[in-house]
C-alpha positions, 0 to 999 in steps of 0.5 A, a space after each residue: 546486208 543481203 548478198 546476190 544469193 539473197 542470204 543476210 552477211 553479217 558486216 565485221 567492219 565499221 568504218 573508220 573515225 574521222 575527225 575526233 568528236 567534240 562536246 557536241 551538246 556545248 561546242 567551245 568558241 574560242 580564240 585560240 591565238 588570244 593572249 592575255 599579259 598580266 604586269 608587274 607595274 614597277 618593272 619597265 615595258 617588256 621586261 615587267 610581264 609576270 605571266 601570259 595565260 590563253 583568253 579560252 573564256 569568251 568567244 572573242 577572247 577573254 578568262 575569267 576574272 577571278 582565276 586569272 586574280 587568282 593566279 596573279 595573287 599566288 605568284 606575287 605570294 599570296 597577295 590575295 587582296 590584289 587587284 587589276 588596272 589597266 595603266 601601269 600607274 592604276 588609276 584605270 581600275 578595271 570594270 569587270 565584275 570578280 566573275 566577269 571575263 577580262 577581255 583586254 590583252 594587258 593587265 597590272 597587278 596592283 597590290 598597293 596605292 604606290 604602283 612603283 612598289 616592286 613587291 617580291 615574286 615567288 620564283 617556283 612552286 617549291 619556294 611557294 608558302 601554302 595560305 593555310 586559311 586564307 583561301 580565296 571564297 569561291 574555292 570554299 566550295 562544298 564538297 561532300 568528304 564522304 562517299 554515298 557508298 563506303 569502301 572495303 576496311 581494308 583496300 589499298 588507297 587505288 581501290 579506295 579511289 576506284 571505288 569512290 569515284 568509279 569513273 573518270 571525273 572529267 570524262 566520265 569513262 570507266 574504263 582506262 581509269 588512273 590514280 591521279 594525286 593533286 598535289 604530285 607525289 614529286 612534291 613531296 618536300 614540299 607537301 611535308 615542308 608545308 603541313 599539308 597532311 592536316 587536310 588528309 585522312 591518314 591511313 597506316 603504312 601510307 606518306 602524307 601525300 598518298 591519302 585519298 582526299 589528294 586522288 581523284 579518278 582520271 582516263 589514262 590520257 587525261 591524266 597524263 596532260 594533267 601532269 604535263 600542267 595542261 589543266 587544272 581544276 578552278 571553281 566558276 560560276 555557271 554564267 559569266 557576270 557583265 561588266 558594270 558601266 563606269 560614268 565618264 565623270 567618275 575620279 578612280 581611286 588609287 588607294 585601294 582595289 576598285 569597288 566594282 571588284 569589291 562589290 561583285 567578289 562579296 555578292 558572288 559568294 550566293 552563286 552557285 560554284 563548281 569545279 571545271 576544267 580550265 585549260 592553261 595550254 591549248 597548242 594546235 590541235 586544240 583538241 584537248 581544249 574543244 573537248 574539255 575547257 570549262 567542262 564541269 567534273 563529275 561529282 567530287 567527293 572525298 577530296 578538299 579544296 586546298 589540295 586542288 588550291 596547290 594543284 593550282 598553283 603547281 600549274 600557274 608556276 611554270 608561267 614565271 620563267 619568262 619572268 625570271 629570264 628577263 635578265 634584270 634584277 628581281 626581288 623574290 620571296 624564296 624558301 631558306 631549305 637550310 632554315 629547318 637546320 639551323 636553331 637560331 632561324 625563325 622564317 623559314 621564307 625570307 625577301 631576297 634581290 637576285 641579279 639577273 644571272 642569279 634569276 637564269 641559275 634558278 630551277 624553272 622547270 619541274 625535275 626530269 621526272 613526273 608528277 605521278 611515280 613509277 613502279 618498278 622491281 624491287 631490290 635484290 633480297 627485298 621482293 619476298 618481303 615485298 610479296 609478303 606484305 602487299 595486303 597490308 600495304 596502301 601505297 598510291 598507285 597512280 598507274 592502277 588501271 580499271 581495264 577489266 575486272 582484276 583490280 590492281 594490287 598495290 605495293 611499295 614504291 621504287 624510284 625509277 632510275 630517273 627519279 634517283 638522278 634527279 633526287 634533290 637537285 631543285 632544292 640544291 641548286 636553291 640552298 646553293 643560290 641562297 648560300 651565295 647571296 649571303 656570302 657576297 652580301 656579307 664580303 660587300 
């Protein structure tokens, strides 16, 4: 830019963004006000919706077939031989295809010939069982668990992480990067309770839940929508598959799932799956679903697929309260927390009817503190023990930046105040609930 003397000015303003820049390569069309309502055919119209998930697969409204099964079979605790009818009785199977899209604004769950059978839900994450080799085949999704290029022997778990993944896995940024752990180091009762730590790579000095195969690399914003349950990570195919046309003459049967579900679930595991981002909450401005719905991650390696399973599932969970809040009877399928004490018990998830009132008394939301820890100082008389022990220590840290060149050091975690407040309250209320309904059970 040249001024009146003729002399070039260098300019040192830019001007400012407008509107947020979209994936302009791939722009979404989507119906941000379609909901879908999957039902539990045994329960009576309105109170029988088991969950409401966003329709952000198909311009006019629709999502994928095989994830919203998936969500559905998770919730009515791992019945992954399930399937979907569009009448509360089940003799209108439905004619898409397992990696077809669902376009209908209400579906029933089925999971038996005899639709009046009122099969139990699993009320939250924390009463969830995980299906140790039952997943689901299109989560079999193979990724390499070793990186192309091998980390220092002796880094903490965030160097691990920054070194394996380098980039964000969703937006492939490198700077502004996190740790951020599948399964929330919040859940980690759950995580022991479950057994999770046989499909980790266990480090010394480490819990469980902080091995590299639960981290990936997130943008610090990113991940905190991951942790506010925006999104999750679901394996689909590159291309949506077409309903198949059902002959009007055609008697549906009601004594198994539909062949069409069947036929198209065993013929889709030739495809070639991957991982994307599926959004589960899209409020105005969309922003985040323009930019990152059905987006394929970046590379995965180093992680399986049964922690992302969980994660999953943590997300779908909060979709139940509605559920539950209904105010009428519901039978659940809930962990006996106390059964890990007591000698004489074998099951440690046990089939109970909860009145309406008992259902409001269950925890439905995650506790007040998030899914990723905080740091904070040590105790008093404990920080030169701390300092002293920082190379070899391998704590996660879910808040190690890559802004610049330093590397964050790990070391222990603290819980934050919030976290101490809330210490055990989810899992109390639950044994309380538990206790009560015995009691009453046996004074009837």
């Amino acid at each position: 830019m040249a001024d009146g003397s003729g002399q070039s000015r260098h300019p040192l303003q830019r001007p400012p963004f407008g509107n947020p820049a979209t994936h302009a390569g791939h722009p979404l069309d989507f119906d941000p006000e379609f909901d879908i309502s999957f039902r539990h055919p045994a329960y009576k119209d309105p109170s029988d919706i088991l969950i409401i998930l966003p329709g952000l697969d198909h311009p006019q409204g629709g999502i994928h077939h095989h994830t919203a099964l998936a969500a559905c079979a998770i919730v009515a605790n791992n019945r992954f031989d399930g399937w979907f009818t569009e009448d509360r009785e089940g003799k209108v199977p439905v004619n898409v295809p397992s990696d077809g899209v669902l376009q209908n604004r209400d579906y029933y769950f089925q999971v038996t010939s005899n639709y009046k059978e009122v099969y139990p839900i699993v009320p939250n994450f924390a009463h969830w069982e995980f299906p140790h080799n039952r997943l689901p085949s299109s989560w079999k999704v193979g990724i390499p668990r070793v990186a192309e290029h091998p980390t220092p022997r002796q880094s903490t778990l965030n160097e691990v992480i920054l070194s394996r993944d380098t980039r964000c896995r969703i937006t492939n940024h490198i700077e502004g990067t996190e740790c951020a752990h599948l399964v929330p180091r919040s859940e980690k009762a759950w995580f022991e309770r479950n057994m999770m730590a046989r499909y980790g790579r266990m480090r010394p000095g480490l819990d469980f839940i902080d091995n590299p195969r639960n981290v990936v690399l997130l943008r610090s914003d990113i991940h905190t929508s991951f942790d506010s349950k925006r999104f999750a990570f679901v394996p689909k195919p590159a291309l949506a598959v077409p309903s198949v046309s059902v002959s009007s003459d055609a008697t549906p049967s009601t004594t198994s799932p539909p062949t069409t579900t069947s036929s198209a679930t065993a013929s889709s595991t030739a495809r070639s799956y991957a991982f994307v981002t599926h959004v589960f909450s899209s409020p105005d401005p969309h922003e985040l679903t323009c930019l990152y719905h059905n987006v394929a991650l970046q590379t995965l390696t180093g992680i399986v697929p049964e922690y992302l399973f969980a994660r999953f599932a943590w997300t779908i969970f909060p979709f139940v309260s509605m559920f539950l809040q209904a105010g009428i009877p519901r039978r659940l399928v809930m962990c006996d927390f106390t059964a890990s004490t007591d000698p004489n018990s074998s099951d440690l998830f046990r089939t109970k009817t909860l009145t309406g009132e008992e259902c409001r008394l269950l925890p439905l939301r995650s506790k007040s503190r998030s899914a990723s820890p905080k740091k904070r100082k040590p105790p008093d008389g404990e920080e030169d023990q701390v300092s002293g022990n920082l190379e070899g220590d391998e704590m996660a840290s879910s808040l190690g930046s890559s802004f610049g060149s330093e590397r964050v050091v790990d070391g222990p975690w603290y819980a934050s105040p919030s976290e101490e407040e809330d210490s055990g309250t989810e899992t109390d209320i639950s044994e309380a609930l538990l206790m009560q309904v015995d009691h009453s059970r046996k004074k009837a």
